[in-house]
N, C-alpha and C positions, 0 to 999 in steps of 0.2 A: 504493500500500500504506500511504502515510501517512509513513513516513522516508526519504525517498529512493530506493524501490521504484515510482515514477510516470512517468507522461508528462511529457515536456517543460513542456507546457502544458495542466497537469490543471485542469479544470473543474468539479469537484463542492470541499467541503472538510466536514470536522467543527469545526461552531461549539460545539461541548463542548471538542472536544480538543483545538481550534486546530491541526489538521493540515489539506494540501490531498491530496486521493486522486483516485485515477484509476475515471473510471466504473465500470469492475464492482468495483472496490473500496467504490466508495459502497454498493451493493446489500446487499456482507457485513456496511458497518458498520450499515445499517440493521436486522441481524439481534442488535443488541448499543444497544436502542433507549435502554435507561436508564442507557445511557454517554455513549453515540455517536447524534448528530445533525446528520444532512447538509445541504445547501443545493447550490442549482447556483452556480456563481458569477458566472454570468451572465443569467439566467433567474429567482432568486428575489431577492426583495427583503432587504436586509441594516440592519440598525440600526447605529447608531456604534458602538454598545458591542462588537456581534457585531465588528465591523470593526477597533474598538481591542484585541479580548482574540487577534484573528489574526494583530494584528499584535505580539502584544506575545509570541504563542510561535512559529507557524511552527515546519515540519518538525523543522529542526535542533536546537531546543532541547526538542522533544516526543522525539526520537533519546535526550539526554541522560537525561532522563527516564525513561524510558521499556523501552530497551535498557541498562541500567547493567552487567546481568551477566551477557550471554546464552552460554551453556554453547557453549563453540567448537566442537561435534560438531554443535551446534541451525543446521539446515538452514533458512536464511534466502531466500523463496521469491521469484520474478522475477515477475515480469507473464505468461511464459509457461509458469508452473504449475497446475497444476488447483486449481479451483475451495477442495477440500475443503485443500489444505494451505496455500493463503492465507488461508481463513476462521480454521483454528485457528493459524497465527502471530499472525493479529489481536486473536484470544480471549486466547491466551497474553499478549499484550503489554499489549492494558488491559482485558480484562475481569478475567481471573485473575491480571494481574499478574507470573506469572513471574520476570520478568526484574529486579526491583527489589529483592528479597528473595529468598533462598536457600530459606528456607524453605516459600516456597510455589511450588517448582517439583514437576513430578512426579518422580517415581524414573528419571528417562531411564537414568542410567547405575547404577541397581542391581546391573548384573550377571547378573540374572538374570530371564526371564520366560517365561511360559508361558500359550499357552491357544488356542484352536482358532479355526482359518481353512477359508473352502471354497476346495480344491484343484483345478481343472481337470486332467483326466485326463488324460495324455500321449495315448493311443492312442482313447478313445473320446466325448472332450471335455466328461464329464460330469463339475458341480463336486460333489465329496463332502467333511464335513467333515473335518481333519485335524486333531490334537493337534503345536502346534508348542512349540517349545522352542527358549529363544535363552540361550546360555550364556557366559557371559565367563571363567567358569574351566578350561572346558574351548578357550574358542576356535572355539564352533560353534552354528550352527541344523540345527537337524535335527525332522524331524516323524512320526510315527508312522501306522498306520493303524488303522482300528479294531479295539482289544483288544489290539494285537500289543505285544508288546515289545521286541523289535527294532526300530530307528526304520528306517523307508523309506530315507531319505535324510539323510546328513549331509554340512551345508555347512561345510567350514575359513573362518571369518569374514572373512578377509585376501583371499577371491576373491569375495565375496560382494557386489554390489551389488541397491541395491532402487528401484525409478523407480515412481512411481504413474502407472497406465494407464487414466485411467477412458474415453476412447473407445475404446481397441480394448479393453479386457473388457467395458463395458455397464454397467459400475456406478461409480456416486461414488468409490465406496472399493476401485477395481481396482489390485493393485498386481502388477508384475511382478520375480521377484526370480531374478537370475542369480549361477551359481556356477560353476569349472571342474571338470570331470567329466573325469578320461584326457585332457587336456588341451585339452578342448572346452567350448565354452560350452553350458549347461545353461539353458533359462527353466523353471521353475514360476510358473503367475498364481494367484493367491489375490485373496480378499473377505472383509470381515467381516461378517455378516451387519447389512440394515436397521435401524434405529433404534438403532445406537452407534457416532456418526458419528464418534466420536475414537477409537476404536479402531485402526486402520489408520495413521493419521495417529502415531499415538503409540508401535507397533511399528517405524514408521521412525525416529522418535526415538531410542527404544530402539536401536533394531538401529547407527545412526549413534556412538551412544556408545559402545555394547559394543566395535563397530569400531574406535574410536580407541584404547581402554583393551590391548584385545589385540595392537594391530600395533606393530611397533617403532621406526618412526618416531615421532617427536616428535609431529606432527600431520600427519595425511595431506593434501593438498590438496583434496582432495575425501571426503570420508568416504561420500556417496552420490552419484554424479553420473546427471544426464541426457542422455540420449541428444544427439550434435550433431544427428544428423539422422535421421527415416525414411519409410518410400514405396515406393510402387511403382517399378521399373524394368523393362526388359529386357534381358539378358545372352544371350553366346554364350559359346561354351568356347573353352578356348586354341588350336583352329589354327583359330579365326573362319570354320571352315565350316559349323558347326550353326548349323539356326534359332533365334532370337533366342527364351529365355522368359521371358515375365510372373513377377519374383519380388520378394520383401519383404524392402528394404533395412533393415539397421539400421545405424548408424556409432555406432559406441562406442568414442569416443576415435579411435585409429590402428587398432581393427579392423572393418574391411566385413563385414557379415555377411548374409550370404541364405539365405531361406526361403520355399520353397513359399508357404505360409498365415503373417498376421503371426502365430500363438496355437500354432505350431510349438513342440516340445519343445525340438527341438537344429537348427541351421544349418545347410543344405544345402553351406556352403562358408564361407569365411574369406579376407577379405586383407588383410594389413598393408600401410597406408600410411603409407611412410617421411617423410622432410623433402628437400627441395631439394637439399641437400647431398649426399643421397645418389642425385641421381639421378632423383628423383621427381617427375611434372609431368601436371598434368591439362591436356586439350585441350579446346574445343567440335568438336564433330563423331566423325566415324567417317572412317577412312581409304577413298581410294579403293576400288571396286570390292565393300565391303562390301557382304553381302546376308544377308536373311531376316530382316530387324526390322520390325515393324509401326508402331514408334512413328518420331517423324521429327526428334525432335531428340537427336542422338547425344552421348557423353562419351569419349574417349580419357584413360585412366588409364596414364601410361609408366610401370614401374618398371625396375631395372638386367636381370631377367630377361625379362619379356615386355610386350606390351601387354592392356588390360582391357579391352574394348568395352561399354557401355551406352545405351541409348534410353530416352527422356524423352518422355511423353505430351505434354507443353506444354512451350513455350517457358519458361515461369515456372517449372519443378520444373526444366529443362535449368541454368537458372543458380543456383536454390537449393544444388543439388546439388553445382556447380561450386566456389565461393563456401564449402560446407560442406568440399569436397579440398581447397580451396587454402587454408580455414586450417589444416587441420591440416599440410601441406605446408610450409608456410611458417615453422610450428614448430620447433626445433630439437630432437632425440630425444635425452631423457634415456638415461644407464647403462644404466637396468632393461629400458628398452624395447627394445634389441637383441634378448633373451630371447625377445620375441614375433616375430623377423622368422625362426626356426628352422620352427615352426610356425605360420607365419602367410600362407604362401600354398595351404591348401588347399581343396581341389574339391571339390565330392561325385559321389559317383558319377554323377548325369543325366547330365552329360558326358562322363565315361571310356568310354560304351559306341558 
């Protein structure tokens, strides 16, 4: 990414900006030409002077630079975020500058914004536009439909997170944004439409500072987080005599969540996953005598009330998935999080029948 957002051993670099970046990173600064100018660092030829002016800033002092006042709500993006919210931290940081001056940032935390996103339909999956509204004085996103004045839906900002989706919606700027509903998790996916690539990008902005500005902590630890992990699996119900079904994991945070279809409205089911301490321990496999799974690499999830059985297509998602329980397992459970172990082992009906 250019300040410490790279591989170990990055191999491209910007000979303007005297940063080293990691390959797809090189591609977005090539999009920012009359800044930024790449090189491989092993493959192209280098002059002293290129050689002396990288050595003489390097990452760290381009960080200083660079990053002097970044708004703590400004979601600073990894190597494993989509395309479109790496390119616009890059923009932000030396094309537009942002972060060096006050004044030429955008209106992140105005307070207040407004203007239309396409909605994917809960029941018939078609995206129609919607008029959103994100409000800091009231504490909410809420969106309308067309003409009505009644809003559809309003989101309380304090349960509200937003994670950009661009392969499971289909578009660059797919963003999925969950909320609690009767105390169920809620997704709406939205897009803004082609040719206003910072849009999207800049509603999560937005939406990340409103969030901070309304909740009442100091600063949340994560003002928008992404998901630890998601995928396919296979699940049985709780007396592990139903057949195994193909459903769409999501782990967010300490809750497991599954769905039919990943572009599902609301979870088939819920489980809180506790810490060690309380009991909690994931296994490889499936216990003896299990049966009706197609897939063959199994997961046992203990908690103090019962066991979770799941099947892993590959070997390789069997330990991702693994690896994704045992960190959070191995976590210790803040205060707040008890809250969620009330409602946090529910089923949905496929099983109760």
């Amino acid at each position: 990414m250019g300040t410490g957002l790279l591989d170990l051993d990055p191999e491209w670099a910007s000979y303007t900006l005297g940063v080293f970046v990691c390959l797809s990173c090189s591609g977005l600064h090539r999009n920012i030409v009359q800044i930024s100018k790449v090189k491989s660092v092993l493959l192209d030829p280098w002059s002293s002077s290129e050689l002396e002016f990288m050595d003489s800033v390097g990452n760290n002092a381009a960080k200083a630079t660079f990053e002097q006042i970044v708004p703590a709500f400004y979601y600073c993006p990894t190597q494993k975020d989509c395309m479109l919210l790496r390119e616009q931290w890059i923009r932000a940081k030396y094309e537009r500058k942002e972060f060096q001056r006050v004044e030429r940032q955008e209106p992140y935390s105005a307070g207040y914004r407004e203007g239309f996103l396409w909605k994917r339909g809960r029941d018939n999956g078609q995206y129609l536009s919607r008029n959103f509204i994100l409000s800091e004085r009231e504490g909410v996103l809420k969106y309308f439909n067309k003409h009505d004045v009644k809003p559809k839906a309003i989101m309380k900002i304090n349960t509200v997170n937003a994670t950009f989706q661009p392969t499971k919606i289909g578009t660059s700027q797919g963003l999925q944004i969950t909320y609690l509903k009767d105390n169920s998790t809620r997704n709406i996916f939205v897009y803004h439409e082609d040719g206003k690539v910072r849009s999207s990008a800049f509603l999560f902005c937005v939406l990340s500072g409103v969030k901070r500005n309304v909740s009442k902590e100091p600063l949340l630890p994560k003002l928008t987080r992404n998901y630890i992990k998601e995928g396919f699996m296979e699940k049985t119900g709780p007396k592990h005599t139903e057949g195994f079904k193909k459903r769409w994991f999501t782990m967010d945070d300490r809750r497991l969540m599954y769905f039919k279809d990943p572009l599902d409205a609301y979870a088939r089911g819920e489980v809180f996953i506790g810490c060690q301490e309380n009991s909690y321990t994931v296994l490889p496999g499936l216990p003896p005598n299990t049966q009706g799974y197609h897939w063959q690499f199994g997961i046992t999830i203990v908690t103090p009330d019962r066991k979770f059985l799941f099947a892993c297509e590959t070997d390789e998602d069997q330990k991702d998935w693994i690896a994704a329980f045992q960190t959070v397992i191995d976590r210790p459970m803040l205060p707040q999080e008890y809250a969620g172990t009330e409602a946090g082992q529910r089923e949905g009906p496929e099983i109760r029948t």
